[in-house]
N, C-alpha and C positions, 0 to 999 in steps of 0.2 A: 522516560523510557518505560514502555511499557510489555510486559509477556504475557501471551497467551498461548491456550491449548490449540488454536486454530486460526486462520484468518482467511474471511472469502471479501474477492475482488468482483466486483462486478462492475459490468461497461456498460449499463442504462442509464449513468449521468447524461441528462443532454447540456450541449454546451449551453443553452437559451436558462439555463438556471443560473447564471449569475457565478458559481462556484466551479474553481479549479479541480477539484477533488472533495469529498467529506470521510469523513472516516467515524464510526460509533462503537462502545461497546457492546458485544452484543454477548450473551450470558458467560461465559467463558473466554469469548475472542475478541475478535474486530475484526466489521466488515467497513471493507474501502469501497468507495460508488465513485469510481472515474468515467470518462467519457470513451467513446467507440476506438476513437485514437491512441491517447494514451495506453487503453487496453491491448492495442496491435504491438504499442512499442514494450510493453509490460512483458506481453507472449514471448517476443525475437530476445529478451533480454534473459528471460528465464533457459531459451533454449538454448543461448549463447553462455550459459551462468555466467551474464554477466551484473555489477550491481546495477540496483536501481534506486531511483528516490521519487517520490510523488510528494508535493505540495500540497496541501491541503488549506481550504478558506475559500475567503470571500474573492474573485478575478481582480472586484477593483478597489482591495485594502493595500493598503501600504506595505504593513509587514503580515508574511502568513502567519495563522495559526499553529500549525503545525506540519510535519514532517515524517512521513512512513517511509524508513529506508529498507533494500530489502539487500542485504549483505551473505553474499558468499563466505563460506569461513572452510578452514582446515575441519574434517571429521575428527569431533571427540567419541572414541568411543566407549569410555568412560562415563558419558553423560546418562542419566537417571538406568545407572545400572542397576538391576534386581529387580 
């Protein structure tokens, strides 16, 4: 599990690269680099808040590496009060 201050997606993965998804940290965040598609279905699910989950790794490893889920939750509005 990992938290960050921010996270950008970006759909300039081509699928000709071998990988489902990568994801890196980047100073503070993580940036996910999936493909044109996935980023259609990424858009409809945010605007449906509905969850989502991206795979991440090599197309043709056995098991992935890892996992970006992106989960709807109840408003705390208690969280980083002050």
């Amino acid at each position: 599990v990992t938290g960050a201050s921010f996270f950008v997606f970006s759909g300039a993965l081509k699928s000709s690269s071998g990988y489902l998804a990568k994801s890196s940290i980047v100073e503070d965040g993580v940036m996910v680099q999936i493909t044109a598609e996935n980023m259609d279905s990424l858009r409809q699910a945010l605007r449906e808040m509905k969850d989502f989950t991206i795979t991440c790794g090599k197309a043709d490893a056995e098991d992935p590496q890892e996992h970006v889920h992106i989960q709807w939750v109840e408003d705390d509005k208690n969280f980083s009060k002050g």
